[in-house]
C-alpha positions in Angstrom: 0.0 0.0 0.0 1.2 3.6 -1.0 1.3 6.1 1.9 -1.7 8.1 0.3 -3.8 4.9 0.5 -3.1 4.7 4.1 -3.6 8.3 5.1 -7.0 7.6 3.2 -8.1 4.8 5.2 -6.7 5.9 8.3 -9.3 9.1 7.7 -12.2 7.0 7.0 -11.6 5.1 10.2 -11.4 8.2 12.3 -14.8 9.7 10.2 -16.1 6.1 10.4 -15.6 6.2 14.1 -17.0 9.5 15.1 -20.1 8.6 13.1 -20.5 5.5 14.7 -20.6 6.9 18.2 -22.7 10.0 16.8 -25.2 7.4 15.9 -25.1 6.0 19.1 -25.2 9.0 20.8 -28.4 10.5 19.0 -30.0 7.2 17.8 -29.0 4.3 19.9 -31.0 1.3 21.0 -33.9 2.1 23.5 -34.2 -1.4 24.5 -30.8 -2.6 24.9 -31.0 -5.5 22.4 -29.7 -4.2 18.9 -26.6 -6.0 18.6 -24.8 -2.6 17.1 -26.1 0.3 18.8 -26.5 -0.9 22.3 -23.1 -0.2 23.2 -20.7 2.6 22.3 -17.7 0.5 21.9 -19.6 -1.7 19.3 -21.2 1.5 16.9 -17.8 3.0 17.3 -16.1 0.1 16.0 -18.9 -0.6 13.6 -18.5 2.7 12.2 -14.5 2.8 12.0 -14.7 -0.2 10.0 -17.4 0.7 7.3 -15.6 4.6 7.1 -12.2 2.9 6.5 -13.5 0.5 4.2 -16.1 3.5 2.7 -12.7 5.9 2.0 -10.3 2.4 1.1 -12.7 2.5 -1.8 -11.3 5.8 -3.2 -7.9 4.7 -3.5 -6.4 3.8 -7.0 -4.3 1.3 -7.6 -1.0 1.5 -9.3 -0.9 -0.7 -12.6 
């Protein structure tokens, strides 16, 4: 990996992560059940993931 794919990713984890626990901050699980949202540790990770593979997406590759 180039060191512009990583800076990439390593920003969509961050933005991944911050939305993640913004969702469970202002949407969250009422119950307590939702597998995702009913912890903060699990959105935020949730969300790191999905960001860093949302921005990996962006990179090009060299041919």
């Amino acid at each position: 990996m180039s060191k512009k794919a990583i800076i990439l990713t390593s920003i969509g984890v961050v933005v991944g992560a911050i939305a993640g626990y913004a969702y469970y901050y202002y949407v969250g699980c009422q119950s307590g059940t939702c597998a995702i949202t009913s912890k903060p540790i699990n959105s935020t990770l949730y969300g790191s993931v999905m960001g860093g593979l949302l921005f990996n997406l962006f990179v090009k590759e060299k041919k």
